[in-house]
C-alpha positions as CSV (number, residue, x, y, z in Angstrom):
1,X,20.1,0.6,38.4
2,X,17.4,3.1,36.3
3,X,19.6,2.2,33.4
4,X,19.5,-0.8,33.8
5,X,15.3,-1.8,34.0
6,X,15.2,1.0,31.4
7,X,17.6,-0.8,28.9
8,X,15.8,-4.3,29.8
9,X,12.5,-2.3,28.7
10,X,14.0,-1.0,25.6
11,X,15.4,-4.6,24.9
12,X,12.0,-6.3,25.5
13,X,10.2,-3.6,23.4
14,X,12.4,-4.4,20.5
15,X,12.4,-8.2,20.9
16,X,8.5,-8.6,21.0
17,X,8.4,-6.3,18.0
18,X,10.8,-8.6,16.1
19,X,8.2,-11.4,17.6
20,X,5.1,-9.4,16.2
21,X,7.0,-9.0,12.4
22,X,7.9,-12.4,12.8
23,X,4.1,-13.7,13.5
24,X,2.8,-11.1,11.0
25,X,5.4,-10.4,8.6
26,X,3.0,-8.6,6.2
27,X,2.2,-5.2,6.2
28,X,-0.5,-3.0,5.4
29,X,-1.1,0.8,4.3
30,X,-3.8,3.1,3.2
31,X,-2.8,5.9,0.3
32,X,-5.1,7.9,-0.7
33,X,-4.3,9.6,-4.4
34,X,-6.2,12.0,-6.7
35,X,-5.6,11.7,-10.5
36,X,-2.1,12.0,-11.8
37,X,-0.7,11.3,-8.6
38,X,1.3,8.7,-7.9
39,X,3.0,6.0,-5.3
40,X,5.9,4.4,-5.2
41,X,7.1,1.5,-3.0
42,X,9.2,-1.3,-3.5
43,X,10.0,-1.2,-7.4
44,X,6.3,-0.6,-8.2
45,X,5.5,2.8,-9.3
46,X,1.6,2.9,-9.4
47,X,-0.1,5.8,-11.6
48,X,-3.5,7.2,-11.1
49,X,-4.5,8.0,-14.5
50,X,-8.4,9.1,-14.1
51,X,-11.0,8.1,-11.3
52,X,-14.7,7.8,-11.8
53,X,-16.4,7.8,-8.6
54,X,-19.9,7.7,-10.1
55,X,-18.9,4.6,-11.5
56,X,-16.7,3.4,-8.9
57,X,-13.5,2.8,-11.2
58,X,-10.1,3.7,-11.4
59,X,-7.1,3.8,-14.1
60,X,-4.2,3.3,-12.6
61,X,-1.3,2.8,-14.6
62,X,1.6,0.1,-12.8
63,X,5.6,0.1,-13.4
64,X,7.3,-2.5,-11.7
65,X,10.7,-2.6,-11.9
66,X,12.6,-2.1,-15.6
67,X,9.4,-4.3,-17.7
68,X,6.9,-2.8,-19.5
69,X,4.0,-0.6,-17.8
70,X,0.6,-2.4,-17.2
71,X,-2.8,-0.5,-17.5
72,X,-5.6,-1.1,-15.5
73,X,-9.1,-0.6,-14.9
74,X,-10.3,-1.5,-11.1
75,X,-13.5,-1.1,-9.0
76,X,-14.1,-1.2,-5.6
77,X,-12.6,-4.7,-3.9
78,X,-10.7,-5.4,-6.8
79,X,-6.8,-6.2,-6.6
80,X,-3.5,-6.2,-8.5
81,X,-0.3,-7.7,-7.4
82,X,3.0,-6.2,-8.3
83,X,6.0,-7.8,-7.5
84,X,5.6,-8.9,-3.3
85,X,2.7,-6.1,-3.4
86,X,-0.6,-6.4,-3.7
87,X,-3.0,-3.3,-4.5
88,X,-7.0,-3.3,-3.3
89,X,-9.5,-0.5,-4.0
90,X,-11.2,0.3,-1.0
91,X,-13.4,3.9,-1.7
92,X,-13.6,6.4,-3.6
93,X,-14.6,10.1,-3.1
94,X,-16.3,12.5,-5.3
95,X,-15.1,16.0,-4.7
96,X,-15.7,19.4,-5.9
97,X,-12.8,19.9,-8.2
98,X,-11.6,16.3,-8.3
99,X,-12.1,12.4,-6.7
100,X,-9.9,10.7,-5.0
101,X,-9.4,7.1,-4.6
102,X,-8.6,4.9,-1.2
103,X,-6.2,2.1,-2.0
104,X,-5.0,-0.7,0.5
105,X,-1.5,-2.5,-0.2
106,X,-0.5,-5.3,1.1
107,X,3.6,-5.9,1.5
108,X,3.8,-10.0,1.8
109,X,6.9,-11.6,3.5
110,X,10.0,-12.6,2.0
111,X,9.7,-16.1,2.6
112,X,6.5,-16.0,1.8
C-alpha cells in the first residue's frame, strides 16, 4: 500500500509539472559571462567579445545555426532574439581584472 500513495505522489508530481510547462511553456535563465566566454543553447552560440561596464555595453557576437554571425552592441534592458531565444542585458559588473555581464534568455514555446 506505501507503494502505492507513493507512486500516486510521483504520478501527480509529474502531471502538475506537465500542467505548469503547459501554462508556462517558456523558460527563463540567468548566465553570467566574462569576455571571450561564451553560451550555447539551442543552435545559438552567443560570444562575449568585450564588456564596458563604465558604459554599460556589451559586444556580443551571435551564431545561430549554419548563417552568417551577427555583431552586436547592447546596454542594459536591451534584447536580441535568436532563433525561439531571446537575449536581455540585465547588469553588469566591474571587477578587478575583468567585468562580467548578467544576461537573461528567454526560451519561447514551440507553438508559440
Amino acid at each position: 500500500m506505501i507503494n502505492i500513495s507513493m507512486n500516486g505522489a510521483i504520478g501527480l508530481l509529474i502531471l502538475f509539472a506537465c500542467i505548469l510547462f503547459l501554462i508556462y511553456p517558456g523558460s527563463s535563465q540567468e548566465v553570467v559571462l566574462s569576455t571571450h566566454e561564451n553560451y550555447t543553447l539551442e543552435n545559438c552560440t552567443l560570444q562575449v567579445e568585450d564588456i564596458d561596464s563604465q558604459a554599460a555595453k556589451v559586444w556580443v557576437l551571435i551564431q545561430a545555426g549554419n548563417g552568417p554571425s551577427l555583431s552586436m552592441v547592447l546596454g542594459i534592458n536591451e534584447t536580441l532574439n535568436c532563433g525561439r531565444l531571446t537575449l536581455m542585458v540585465k547588469r553588469f559588473y566591474a571587477g578587478e581584472s575583468a567585468d562580467i555581464v548578467s544576461l537573461k534568455i528567454d526560451g519561447k514555446s514551440i507553438s508559440g
